[in-house]
ZATISE-63478 format. One record per residue (C-alpha): chain; x, y, z. Coordinates in nm, 4 decimals. Layout:
// ZATISE-63478
<site unit="A" xx="X" yy="Y" zz="Z"/>
...
END
This chain:
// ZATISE-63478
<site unit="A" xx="0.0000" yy="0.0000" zz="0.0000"/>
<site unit="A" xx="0.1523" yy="0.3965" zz="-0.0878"/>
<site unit="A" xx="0.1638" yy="0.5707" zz="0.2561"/>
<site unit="A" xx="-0.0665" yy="0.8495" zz="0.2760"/>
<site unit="A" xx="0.0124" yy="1.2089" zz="0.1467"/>
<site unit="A" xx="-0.0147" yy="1.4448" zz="0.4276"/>
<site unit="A" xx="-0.0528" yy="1.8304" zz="0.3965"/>
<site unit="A" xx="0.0596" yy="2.0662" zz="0.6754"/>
<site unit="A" xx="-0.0140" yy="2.3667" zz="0.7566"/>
<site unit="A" xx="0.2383" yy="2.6258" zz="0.9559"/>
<site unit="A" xx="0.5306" yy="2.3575" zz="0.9737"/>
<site unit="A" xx="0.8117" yy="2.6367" zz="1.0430"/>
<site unit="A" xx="0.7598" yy="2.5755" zz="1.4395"/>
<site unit="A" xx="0.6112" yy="2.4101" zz="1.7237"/>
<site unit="A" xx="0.3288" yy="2.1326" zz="1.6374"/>
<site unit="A" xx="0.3608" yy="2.1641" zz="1.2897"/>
<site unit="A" xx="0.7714" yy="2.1531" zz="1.2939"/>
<site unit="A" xx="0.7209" yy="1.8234" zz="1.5395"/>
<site unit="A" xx="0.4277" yy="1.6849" zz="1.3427"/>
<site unit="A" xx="0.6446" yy="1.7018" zz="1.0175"/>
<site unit="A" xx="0.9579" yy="1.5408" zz="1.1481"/>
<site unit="A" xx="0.7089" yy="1.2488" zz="1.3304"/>
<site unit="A" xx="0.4800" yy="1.1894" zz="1.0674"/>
<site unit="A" xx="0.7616" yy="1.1990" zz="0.7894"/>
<site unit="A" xx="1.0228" yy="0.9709" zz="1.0551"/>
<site unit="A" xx="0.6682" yy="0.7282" zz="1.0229"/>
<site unit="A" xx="0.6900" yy="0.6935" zz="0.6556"/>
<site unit="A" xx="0.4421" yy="0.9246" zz="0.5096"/>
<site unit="A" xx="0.4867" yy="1.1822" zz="0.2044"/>
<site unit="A" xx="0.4573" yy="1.4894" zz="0.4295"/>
<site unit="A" xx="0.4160" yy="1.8538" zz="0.2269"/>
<site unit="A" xx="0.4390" yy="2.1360" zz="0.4649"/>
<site unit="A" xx="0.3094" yy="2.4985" zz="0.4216"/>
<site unit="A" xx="0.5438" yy="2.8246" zz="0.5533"/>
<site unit="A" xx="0.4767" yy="3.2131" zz="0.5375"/>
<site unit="A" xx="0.8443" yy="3.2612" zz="0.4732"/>
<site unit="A" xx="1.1934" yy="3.0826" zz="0.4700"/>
<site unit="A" xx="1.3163" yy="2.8514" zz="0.7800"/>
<site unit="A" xx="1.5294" yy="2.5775" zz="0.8672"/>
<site unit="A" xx="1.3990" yy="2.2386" zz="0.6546"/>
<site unit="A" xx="1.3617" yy="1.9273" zz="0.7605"/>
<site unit="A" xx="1.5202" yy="1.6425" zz="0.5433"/>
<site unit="A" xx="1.2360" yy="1.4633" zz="0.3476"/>
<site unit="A" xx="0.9627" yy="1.7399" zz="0.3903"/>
<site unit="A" xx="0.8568" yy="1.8944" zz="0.1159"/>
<site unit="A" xx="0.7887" yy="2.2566" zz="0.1700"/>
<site unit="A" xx="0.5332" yy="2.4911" zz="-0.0045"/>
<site unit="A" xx="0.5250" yy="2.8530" zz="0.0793"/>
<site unit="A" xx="0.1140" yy="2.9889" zz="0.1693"/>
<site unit="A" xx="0.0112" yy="3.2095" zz="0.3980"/>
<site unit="A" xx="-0.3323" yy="3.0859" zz="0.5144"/>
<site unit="A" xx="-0.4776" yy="3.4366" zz="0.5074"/>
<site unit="A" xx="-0.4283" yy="3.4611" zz="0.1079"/>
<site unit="A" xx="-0.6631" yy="3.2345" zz="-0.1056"/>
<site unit="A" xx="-0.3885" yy="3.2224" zz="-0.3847"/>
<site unit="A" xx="-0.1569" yy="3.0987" zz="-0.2737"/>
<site unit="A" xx="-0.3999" yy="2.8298" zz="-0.0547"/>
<site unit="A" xx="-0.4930" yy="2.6674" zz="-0.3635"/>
<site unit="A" xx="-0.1697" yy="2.6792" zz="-0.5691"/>
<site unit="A" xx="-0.0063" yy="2.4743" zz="-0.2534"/>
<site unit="A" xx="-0.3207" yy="2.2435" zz="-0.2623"/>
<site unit="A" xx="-0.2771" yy="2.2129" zz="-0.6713"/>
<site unit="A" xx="0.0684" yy="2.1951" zz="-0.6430"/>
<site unit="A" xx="0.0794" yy="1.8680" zz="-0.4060"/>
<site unit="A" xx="-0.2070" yy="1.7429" zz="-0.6418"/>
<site unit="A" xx="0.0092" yy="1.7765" zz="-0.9600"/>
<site unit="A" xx="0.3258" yy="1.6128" zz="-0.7422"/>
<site unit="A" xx="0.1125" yy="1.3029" zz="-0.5626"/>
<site unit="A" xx="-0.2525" yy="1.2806" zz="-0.7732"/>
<site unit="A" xx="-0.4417" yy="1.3413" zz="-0.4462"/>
<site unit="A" xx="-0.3683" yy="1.4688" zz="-0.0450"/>
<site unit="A" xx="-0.4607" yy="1.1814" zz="0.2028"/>
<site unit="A" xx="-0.4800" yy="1.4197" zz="0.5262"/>
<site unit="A" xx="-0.4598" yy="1.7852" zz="0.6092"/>
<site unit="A" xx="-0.3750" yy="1.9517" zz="0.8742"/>
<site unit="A" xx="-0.4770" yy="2.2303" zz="0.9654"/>
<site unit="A" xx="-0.2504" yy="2.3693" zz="1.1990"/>
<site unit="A" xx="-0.1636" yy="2.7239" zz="1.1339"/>
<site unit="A" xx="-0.2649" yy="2.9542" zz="1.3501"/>
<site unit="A" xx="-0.1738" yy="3.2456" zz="1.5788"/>
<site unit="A" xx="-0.2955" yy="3.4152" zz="1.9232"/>
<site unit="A" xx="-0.3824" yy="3.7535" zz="2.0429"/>
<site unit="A" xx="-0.3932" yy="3.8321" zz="2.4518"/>
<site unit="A" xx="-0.5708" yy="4.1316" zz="2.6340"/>
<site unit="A" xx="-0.9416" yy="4.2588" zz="2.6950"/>
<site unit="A" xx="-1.1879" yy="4.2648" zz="2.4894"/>
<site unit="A" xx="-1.2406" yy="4.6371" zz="2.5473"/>
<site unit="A" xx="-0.8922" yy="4.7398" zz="2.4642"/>
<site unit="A" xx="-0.8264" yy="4.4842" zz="2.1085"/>
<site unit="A" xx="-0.7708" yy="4.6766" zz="1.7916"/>
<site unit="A" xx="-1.0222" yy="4.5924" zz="1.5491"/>
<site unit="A" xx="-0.7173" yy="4.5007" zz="1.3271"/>
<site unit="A" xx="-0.6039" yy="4.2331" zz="1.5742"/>
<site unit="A" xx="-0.9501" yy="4.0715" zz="1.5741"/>
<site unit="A" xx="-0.9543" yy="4.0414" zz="1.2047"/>
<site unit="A" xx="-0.6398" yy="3.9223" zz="1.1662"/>
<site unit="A" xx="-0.7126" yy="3.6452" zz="1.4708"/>
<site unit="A" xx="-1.0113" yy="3.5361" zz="1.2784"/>
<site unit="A" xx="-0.8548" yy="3.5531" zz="0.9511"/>
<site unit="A" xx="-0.5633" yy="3.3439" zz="1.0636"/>
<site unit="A" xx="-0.7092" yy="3.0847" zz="1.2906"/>
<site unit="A" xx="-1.0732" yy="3.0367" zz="1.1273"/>
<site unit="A" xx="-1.0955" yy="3.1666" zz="0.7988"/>
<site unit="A" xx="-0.7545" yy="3.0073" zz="0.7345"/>
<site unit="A" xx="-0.8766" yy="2.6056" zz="0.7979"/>
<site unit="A" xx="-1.1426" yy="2.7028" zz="0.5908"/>
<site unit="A" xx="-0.9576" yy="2.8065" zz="0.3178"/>
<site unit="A" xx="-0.7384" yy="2.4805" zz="0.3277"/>
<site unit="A" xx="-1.0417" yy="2.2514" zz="0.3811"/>
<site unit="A" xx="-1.2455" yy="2.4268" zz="0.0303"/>
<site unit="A" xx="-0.9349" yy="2.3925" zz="-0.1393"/>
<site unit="A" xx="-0.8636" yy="1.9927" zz="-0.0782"/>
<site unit="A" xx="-1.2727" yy="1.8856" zz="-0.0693"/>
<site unit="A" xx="-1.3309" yy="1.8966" zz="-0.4436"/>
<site unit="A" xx="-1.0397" yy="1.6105" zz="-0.4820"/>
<site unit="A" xx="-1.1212" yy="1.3840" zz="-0.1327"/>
<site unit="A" xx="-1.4667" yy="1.3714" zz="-0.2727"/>
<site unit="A" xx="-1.3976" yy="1.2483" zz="-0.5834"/>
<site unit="A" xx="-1.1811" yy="0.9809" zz="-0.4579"/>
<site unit="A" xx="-1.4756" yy="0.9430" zz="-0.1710"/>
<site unit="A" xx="-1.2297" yy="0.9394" zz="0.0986"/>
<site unit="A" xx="-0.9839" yy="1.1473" zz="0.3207"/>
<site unit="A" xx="-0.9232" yy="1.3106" zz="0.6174"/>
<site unit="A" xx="-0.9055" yy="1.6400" zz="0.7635"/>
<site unit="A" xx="-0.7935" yy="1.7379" zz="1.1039"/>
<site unit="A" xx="-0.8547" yy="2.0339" zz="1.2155"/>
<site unit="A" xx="-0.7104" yy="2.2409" zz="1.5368"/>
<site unit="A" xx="-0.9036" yy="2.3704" zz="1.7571"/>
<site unit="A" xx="-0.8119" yy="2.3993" zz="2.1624"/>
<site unit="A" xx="-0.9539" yy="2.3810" zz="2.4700"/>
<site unit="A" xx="-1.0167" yy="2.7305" zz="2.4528"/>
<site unit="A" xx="-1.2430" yy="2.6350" zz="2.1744"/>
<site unit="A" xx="-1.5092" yy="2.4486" zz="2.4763"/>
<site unit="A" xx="-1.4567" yy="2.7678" zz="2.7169"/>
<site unit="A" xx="-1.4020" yy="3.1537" zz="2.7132"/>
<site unit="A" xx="-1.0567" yy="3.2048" zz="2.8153"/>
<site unit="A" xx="-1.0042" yy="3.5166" zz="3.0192"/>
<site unit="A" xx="-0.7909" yy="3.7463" zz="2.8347"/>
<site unit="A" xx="-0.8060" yy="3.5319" zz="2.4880"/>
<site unit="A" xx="-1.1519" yy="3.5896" zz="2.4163"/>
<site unit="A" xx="-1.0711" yy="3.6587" zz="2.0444"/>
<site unit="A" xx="-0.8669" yy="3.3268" zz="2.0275"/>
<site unit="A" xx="-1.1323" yy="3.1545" zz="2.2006"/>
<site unit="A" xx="-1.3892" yy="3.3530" zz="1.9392"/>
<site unit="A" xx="-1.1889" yy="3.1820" zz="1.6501"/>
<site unit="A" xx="-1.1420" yy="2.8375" zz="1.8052"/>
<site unit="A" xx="-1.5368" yy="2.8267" zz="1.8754"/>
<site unit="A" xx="-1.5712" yy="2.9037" zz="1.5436"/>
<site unit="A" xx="-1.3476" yy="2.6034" zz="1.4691"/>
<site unit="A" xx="-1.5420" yy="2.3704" zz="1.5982"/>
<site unit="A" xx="-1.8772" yy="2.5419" zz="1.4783"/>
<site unit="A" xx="-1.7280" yy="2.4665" zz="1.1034"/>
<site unit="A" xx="-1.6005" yy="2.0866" zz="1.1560"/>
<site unit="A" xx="-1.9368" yy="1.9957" zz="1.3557"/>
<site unit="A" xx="-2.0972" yy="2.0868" zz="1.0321"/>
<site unit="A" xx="-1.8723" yy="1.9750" zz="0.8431"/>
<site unit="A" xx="-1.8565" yy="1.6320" zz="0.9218"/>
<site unit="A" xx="-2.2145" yy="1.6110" zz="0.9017"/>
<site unit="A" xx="-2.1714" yy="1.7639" zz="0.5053"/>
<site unit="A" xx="-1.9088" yy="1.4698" zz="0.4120"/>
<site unit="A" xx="-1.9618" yy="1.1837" zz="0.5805"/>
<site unit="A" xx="-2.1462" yy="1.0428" zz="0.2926"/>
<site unit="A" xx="-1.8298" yy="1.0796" zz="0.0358"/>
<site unit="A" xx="-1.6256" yy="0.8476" zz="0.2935"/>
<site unit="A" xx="-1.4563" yy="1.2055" zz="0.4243"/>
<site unit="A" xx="-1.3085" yy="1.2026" zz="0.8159"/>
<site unit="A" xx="-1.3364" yy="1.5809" zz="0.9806"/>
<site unit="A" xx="-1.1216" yy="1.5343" zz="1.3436"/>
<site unit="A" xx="-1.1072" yy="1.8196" zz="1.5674"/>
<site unit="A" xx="-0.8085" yy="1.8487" zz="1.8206"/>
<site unit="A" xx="-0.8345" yy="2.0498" zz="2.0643"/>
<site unit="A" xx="-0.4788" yy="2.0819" zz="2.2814"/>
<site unit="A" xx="-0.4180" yy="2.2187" zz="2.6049"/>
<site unit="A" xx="-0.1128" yy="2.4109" zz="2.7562"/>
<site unit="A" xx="0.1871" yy="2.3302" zz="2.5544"/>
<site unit="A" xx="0.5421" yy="2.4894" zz="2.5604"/>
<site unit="A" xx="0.6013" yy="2.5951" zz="2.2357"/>
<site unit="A" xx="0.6710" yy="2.9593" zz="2.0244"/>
<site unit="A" xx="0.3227" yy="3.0378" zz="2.0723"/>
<site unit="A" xx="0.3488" yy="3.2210" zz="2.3757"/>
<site unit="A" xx="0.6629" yy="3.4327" zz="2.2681"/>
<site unit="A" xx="0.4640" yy="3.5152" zz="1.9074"/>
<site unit="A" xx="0.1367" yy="3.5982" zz="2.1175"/>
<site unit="A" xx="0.0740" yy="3.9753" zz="1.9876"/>
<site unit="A" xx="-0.0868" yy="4.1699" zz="2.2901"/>
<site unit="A" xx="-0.2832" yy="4.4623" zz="2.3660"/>
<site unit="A" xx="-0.1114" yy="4.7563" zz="2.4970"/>
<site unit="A" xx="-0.1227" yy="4.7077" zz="2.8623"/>
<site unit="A" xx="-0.0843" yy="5.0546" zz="2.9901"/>
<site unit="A" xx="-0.4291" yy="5.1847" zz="2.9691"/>
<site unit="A" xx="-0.5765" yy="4.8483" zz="2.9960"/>
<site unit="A" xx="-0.4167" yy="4.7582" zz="3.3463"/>
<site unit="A" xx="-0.5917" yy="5.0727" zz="3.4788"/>
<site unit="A" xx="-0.9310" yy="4.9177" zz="3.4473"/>
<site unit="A" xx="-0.7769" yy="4.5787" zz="3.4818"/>
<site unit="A" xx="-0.5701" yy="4.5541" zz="3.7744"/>
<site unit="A" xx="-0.4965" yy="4.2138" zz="3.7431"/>
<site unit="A" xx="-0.4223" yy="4.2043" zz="3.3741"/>
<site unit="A" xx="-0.0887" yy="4.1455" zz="3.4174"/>
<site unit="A" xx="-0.0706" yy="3.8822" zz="3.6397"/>
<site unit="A" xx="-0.3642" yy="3.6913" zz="3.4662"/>
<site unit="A" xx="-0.1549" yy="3.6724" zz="3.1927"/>
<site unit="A" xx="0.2028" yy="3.5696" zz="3.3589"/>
<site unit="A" xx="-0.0177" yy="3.2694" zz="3.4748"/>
<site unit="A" xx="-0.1364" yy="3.1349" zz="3.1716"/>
<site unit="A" xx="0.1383" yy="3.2048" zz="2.9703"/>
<site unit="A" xx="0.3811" yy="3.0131" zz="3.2525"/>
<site unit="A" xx="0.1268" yy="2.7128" zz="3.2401"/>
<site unit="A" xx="0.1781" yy="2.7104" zz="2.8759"/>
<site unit="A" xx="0.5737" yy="2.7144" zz="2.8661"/>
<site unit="A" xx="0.5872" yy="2.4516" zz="3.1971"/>
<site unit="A" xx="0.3232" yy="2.2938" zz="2.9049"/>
<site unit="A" xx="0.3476" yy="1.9282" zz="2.7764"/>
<site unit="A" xx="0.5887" yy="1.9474" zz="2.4559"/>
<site unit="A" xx="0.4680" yy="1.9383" zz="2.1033"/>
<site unit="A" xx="0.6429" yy="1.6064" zz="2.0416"/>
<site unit="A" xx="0.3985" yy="1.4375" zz="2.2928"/>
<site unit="A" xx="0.1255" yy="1.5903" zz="2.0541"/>
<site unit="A" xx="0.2931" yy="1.4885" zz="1.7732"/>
<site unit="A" xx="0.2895" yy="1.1135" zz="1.8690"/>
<site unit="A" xx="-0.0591" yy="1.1220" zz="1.9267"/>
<site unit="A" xx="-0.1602" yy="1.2852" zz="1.6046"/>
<site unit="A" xx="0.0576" yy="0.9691" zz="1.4588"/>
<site unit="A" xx="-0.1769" yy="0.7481" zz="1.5991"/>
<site unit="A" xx="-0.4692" yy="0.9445" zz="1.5130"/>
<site unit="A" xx="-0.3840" yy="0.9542" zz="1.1023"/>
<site unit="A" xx="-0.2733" yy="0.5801" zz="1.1193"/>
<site unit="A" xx="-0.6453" yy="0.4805" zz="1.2977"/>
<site unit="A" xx="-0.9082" yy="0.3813" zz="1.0328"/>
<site unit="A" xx="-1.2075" yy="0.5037" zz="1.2623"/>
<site unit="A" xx="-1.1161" yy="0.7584" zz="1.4600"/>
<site unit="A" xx="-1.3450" yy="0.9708" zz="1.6851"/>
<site unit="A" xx="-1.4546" yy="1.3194" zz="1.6035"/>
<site unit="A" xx="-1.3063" yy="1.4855" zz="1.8814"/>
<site unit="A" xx="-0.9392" yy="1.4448" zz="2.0632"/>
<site unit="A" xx="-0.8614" yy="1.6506" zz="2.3833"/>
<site unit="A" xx="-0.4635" yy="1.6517" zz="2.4204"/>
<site unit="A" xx="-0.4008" yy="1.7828" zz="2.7887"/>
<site unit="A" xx="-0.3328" yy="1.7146" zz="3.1341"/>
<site unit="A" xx="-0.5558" yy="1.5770" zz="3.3087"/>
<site unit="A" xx="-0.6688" yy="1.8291" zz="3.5070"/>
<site unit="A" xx="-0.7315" yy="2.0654" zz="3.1822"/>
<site unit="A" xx="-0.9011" yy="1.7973" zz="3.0363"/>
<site unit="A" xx="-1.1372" yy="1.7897" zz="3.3637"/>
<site unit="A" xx="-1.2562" yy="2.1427" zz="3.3183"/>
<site unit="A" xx="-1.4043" yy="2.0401" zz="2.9662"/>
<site unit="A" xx="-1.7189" yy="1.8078" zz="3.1786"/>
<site unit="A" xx="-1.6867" yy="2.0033" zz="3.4724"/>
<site unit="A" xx="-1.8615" yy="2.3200" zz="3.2069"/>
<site unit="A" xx="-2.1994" yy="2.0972" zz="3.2117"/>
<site unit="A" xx="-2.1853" yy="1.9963" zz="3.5528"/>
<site unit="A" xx="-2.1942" yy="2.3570" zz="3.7245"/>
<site unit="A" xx="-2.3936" yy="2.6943" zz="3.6550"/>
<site unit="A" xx="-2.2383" yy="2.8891" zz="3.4214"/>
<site unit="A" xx="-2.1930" yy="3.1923" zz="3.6952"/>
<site unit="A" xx="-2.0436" yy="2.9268" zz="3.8857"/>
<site unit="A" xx="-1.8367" yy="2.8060" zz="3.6497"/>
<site unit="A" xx="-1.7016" yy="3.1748" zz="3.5514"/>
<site unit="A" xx="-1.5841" yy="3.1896" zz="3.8502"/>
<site unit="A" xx="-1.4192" yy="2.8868" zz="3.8836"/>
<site unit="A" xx="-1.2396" yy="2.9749" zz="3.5888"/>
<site unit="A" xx="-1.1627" yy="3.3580" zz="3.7192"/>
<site unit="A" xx="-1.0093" yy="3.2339" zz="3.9751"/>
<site unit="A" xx="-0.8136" yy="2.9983" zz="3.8217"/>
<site unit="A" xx="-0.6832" yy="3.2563" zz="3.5673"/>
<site unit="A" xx="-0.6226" yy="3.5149" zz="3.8245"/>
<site unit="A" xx="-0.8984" yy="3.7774" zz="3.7233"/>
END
C-alpha cells in the first residue's frame, strides 16, 4: 500500500515543525506549508502559503495534487494568538485572529474537498483547543476563533460523511512551544488601569503554557490518530486536570463556572 500524502499547515515551528519530522520519521509523504523561509527538515517537502491569502492556498493544494494525484490528510494547523481585553483589542487584531485561525482552515479545507470527494475518501484534522469548549479570560478573540473552529467541523462532518470524508477536531491544552513568545498583545498601559490584574492573569497562563506538555507528545498522538481507520470526532490533548474542566462546564452553573475559571486565571 503507498503511505498516505499528508498536507501541513504552519510547519516552520512548534506542532507543525514536530508533526512534520514524526509523521515523515513514520513513513508518510509529508508537504508542509510556511509564510516565509526557515530551517527544513530532510524529506519534507515545503510549499510557501500564507493561510490568510486564497492564492496561494490553492496553488499549494494544486501543487501537491500535480506532485502526488491526491492529499490523504490535512492539517490544519496554522494559527496564531492575540492576549488582552476585549475592550482594549484593535479591530485590526480581531480580524487578523479570525482571519488566521478560522478563515484560514477554511480556506485549506475548500481547497482539498473537491479532490477527497472524488476519490470518496480522506481526512481532515482540524485544530481547535480547549479554549475552543470555554471563554478564556484574556483570549476571548482566540477563544472567538477556536469556537468558530469547531462550529465549522461539527458541520462539516455532518456535510461529508457520505463521500467516505473524516473531519477530526483536536483540541490541545497548555503546551510549551513559540506560541506564547509570538502571542501579539494589547497595549497594557491603559488596559491595566481598568484591569488591575491584567498582568498577572496573563504571567499565569502564559507560565502554564511554557511549563506545558511538549509538542512532540502531541505529535505522537496525532501519529496514531492519522494511522487509525475510525477515529473519533473529537481528541482533547491535555493534562488531566485541563481535560477535567471540559465536563466540569456541564456539571456547574455557568456563573459558577465563571468563577471557577476567574479564579483559576487570576482575574
Amino acid at each position: 500500500m503507498n503511505p498516505k500524502v499528508i498536507l501541513i499547515t504552519g510547519v516552520s515551528s512548534g506542532f507543525g515543525l514536530a508533526m512534520a519530522q514524526r509523521l515523515y520519521s513514520d513513513g508518510y509523504i509529508v508537504y508542509g506549508t510556511v509564510r516565509r523561509d526557515c530551517k527544513q527538515i530532510d524529506g519534507v517537502h515545503y510549499l510557501h502559503a500564507d493561510v490568510r491569502n486564497s492564492d496561494e492556498v490553492k496553488k499549494a493544494v494544486d501543487s501537491v495534487l500535480a506532485a502526488e494525484g491526491r492529499i490523504d490528510v490535512l492539517i490544519n494547523n496554522a494559527g496564531m494568538g492575540i492576549g488582552g481585553p476585549v475592550e482594549f483589542t484593535p479591530e485590526e487584531d480581531i480580524t487578523l485572529q479570525m482571519d488566521t485561525n478560522f478563515m484560514g482552515q477554511v480556506r485549506f479545507a475548500k481547497a482539498v474537498l473537491p479532490q477527497m470527494r472524488s476519490n470518496r475518501c480522506g481526512t481532515i484534522i482540524c485544530f481547535s483547543s480547549i479554549g475552543g469548549r470555554l471563554g478564556l479570560p484574556f483570549q476571548g478573540f482566540y477563544s472567538a476563533s477556536k469556537f468558530a473552529v469547531e462550529g465549522f467541523c461539527e458541520a462539516l462532518q455532518i456535510e461529508v460523511a457520505k463521500f467516505g470524508i473524516n473531519v477530526i477536531l483536536v483540541e490541545p491544552g497548555d503546551f510549551a512551544t513559540g506560541f506564547t513568545q509570538a502571542r501579539k498583545k494589547s497595549d497594557f498601559s491603559e488596559a491595566g488601569k481598568i484591569y488591575p490584574n491584567l498582568e498577572q492573569s496573563v504571567q499565569s497562563f502564559e507560565n502554564d503554557e511554557t511549563s506545558g506538555l511538549t509538542p512532540q507528545f502531541l505529535a505522537a498522538k496525532i501519529s496514531k490518530i492519522v494511522s487509525r481507520r475510525h477515529p473519533k470526532f473529537r481528541y482533547v490533548i491535555a493534562t488531566f486536570v485541563q481535560k477535567l474542566s471540559i465536563p466540569l462546564k456541564s456539571i456547574l452553573s455557568g456563573r459558577c463556572y465563571a468563577k471557577v475559571i476567574g479564579m483559576f486565571y487570576k482575574v
